[in-house]
TIROZA-116218 format. One record per residue (C-alpha): residue number from 1; residue in three letters; x, y, z. Coordinates in Angstrom, 3 decimals, always signed. Each point is the difference from the previous one (the first is absolute). Example, Ala and Ser with C-alpha at 12.3 -4.5 7.8 and 13.67 -1.06 7.14 Angstrom:
BEGIN
(1,"ALA",(+12.300,-4.500,+7.800))
(2,"SER",(+1.370,+3.440,-0.660))
END
This chain:
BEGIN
(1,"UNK",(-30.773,+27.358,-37.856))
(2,"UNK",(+3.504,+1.803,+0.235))
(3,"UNK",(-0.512,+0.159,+3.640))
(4,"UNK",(-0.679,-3.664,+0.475))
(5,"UNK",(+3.374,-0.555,-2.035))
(6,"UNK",(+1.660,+2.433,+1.798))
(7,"UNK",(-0.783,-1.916,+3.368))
(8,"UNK",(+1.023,-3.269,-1.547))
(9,"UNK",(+3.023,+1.116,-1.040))
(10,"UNK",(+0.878,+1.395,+3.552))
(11,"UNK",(-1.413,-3.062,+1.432))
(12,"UNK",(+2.293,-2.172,-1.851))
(13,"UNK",(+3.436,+2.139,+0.272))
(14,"UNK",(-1.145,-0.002,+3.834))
(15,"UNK",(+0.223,-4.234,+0.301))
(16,"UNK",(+2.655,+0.259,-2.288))
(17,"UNK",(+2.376,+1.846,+2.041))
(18,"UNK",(-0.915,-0.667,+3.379))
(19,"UNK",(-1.509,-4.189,-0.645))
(20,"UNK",(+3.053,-1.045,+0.206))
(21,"UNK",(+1.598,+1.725,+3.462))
(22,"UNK",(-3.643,-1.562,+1.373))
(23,"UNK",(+0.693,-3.456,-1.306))
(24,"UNK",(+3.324,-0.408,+1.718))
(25,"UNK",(-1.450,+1.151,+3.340))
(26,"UNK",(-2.410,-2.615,-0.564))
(27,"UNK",(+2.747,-2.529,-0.848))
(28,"UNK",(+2.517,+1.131,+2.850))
(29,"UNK",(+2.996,-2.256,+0.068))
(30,"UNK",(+1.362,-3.425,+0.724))
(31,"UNK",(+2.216,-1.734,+2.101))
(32,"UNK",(+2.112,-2.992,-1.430))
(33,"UNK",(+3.169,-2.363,+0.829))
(34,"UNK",(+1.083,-2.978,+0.332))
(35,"UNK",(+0.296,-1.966,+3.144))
(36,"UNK",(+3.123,-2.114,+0.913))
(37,"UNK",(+1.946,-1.813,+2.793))
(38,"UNK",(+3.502,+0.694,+1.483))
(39,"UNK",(+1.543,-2.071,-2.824))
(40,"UNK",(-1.876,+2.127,-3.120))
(41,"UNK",(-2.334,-3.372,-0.395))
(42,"UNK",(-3.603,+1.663,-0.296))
(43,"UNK",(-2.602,-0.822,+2.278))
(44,"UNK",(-3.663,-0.870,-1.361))
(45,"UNK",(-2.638,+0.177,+2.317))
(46,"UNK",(+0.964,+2.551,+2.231))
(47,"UNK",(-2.765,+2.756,+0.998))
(48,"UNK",(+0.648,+3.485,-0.688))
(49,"UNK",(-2.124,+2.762,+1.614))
(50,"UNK",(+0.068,+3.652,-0.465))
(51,"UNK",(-2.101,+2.504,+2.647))
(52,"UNK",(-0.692,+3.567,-1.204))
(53,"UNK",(+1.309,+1.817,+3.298))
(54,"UNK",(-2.506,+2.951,-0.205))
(55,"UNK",(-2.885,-2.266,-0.021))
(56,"UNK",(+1.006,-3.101,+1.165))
(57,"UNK",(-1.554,-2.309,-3.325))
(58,"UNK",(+1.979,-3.322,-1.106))
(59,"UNK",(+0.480,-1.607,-2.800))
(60,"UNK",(+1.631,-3.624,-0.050))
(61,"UNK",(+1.433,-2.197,-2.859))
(62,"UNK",(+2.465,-3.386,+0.005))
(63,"UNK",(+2.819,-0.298,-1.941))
(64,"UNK",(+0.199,-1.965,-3.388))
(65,"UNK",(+1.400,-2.945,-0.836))
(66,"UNK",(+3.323,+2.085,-0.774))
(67,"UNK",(-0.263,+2.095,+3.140))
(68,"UNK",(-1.867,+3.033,-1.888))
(69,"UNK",(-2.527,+2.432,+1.694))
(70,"UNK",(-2.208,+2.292,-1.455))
(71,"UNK",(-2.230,+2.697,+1.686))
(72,"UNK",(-1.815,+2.028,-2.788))
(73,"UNK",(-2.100,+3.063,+0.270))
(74,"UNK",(+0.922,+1.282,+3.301))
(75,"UNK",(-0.837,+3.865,+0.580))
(76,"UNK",(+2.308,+2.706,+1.135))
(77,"UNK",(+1.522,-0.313,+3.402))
(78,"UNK",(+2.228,-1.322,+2.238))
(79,"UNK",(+0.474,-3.241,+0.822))
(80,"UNK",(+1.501,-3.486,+1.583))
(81,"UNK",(+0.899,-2.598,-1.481))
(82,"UNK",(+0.175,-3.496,+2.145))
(83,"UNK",(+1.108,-3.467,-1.271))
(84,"UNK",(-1.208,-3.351,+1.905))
(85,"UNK",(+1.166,-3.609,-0.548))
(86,"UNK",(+0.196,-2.542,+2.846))
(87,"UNK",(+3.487,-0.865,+0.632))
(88,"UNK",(+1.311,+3.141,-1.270))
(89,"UNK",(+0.621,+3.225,+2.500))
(90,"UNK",(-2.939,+2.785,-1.371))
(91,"UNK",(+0.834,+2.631,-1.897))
(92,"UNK",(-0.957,+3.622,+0.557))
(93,"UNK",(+0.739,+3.373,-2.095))
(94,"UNK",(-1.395,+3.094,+0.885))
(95,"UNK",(+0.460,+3.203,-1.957))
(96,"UNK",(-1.551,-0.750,-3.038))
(97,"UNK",(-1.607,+3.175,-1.467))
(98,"UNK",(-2.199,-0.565,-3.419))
(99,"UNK",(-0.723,+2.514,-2.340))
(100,"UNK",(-2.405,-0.172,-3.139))
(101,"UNK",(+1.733,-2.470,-2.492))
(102,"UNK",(+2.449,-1.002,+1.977))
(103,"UNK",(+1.069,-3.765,+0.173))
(104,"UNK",(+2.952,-0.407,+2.193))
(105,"UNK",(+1.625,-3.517,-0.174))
(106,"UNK",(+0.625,-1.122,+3.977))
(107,"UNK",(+2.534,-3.320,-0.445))
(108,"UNK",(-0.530,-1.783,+3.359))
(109,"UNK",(+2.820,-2.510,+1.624))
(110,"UNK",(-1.650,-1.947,+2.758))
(111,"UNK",(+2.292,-1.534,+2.665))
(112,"UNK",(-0.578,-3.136,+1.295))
(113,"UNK",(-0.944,-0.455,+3.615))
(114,"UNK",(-1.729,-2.556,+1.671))
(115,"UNK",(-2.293,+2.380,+2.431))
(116,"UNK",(-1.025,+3.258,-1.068))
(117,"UNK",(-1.080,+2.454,+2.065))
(118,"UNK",(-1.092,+3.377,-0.352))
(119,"UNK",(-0.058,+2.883,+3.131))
(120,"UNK",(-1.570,+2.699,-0.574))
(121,"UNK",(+0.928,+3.357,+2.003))
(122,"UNK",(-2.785,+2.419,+1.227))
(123,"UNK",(+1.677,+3.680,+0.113))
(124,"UNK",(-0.946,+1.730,+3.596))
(125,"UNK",(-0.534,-3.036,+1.961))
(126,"UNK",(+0.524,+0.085,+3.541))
(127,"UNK",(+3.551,-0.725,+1.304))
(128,"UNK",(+0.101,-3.053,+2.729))
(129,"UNK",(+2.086,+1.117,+2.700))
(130,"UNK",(+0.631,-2.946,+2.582))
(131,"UNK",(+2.481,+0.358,+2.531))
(132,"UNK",(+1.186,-2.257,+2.864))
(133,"UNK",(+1.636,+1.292,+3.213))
(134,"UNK",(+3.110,-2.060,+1.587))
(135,"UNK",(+1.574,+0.566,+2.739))
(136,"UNK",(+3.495,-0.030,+0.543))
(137,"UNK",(+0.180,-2.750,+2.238))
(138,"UNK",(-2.356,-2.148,-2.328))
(139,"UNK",(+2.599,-0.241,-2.366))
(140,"UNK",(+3.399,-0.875,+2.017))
(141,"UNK",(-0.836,-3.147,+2.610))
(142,"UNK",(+3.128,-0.977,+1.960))
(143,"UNK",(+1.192,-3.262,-0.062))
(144,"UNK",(-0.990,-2.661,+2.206))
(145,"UNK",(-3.333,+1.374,+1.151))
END
């Protein structure tokens, strides 16, 4: 009998002291903010996507009636944040690291633009070399001929 209470009283200081550090890596952290335009009116509607860079998952959410996002219980990582609304230039933030409990605010001002466009640069792509061979006397013709 005093080893069974023993063992429940280890058991229990155990959870006790470590339950918690497990329940916030459960939990993780949140991203929040408030979306507005170039005049500080807020923009409902607009989609809001974050990508976990190391493993490429999504998450997407529109903006409230007053503009406000809200992306709960995200794990650890980095991240990028990207902000959509037609008639508005997209926005993109990279950079974003998140660490247990954290729950950075990201205030987004989207500009308006009638196209958007977005390029995106591969790193070691081959370089186009084109090259066109004049001759002198192609480029001065004397009058009258």
């Amino acid at each position: 009998m005093r080893l069974l209470r023993t063992s429940l009283v280890i058991v229990v200081f155990v959870l006790a002291t470590h339950g918690n550090a497990w329940a916030q890596a459960v939990a993780g952290a949140q991203i929040s903010g408030t979306v507005r335009d170039s005049s500080g009116g807020t923009i409902p509607g607009a989609e809001v996507t974050v990508t976990k860079i190391d493993t490429g998952a999504t998450r997407t959410v529109f903006t409230s009636a007053d503009g406000v996002y809200v992306l709960p219980n995200l794990s650890v990582g980095p991240y990028q944040l990207k902000v959509v609304l037609q008639g508005f230039n997209t926005y993109i933030r990279d950079g974003i690291v998140l660490q247990v409990s954290s729950n950075p605010e990201i205030n987004v001002t989207l500009a308006v633009g009638a196209i958007s466009e977005q390029v995106t640069v591969a790193a070691n792509s081959d370089l186009v070399a084109t090259h066109h061979t004049v001759d002198r006397h192609d480029l001065v013709k004397p009058s009258g001929s």
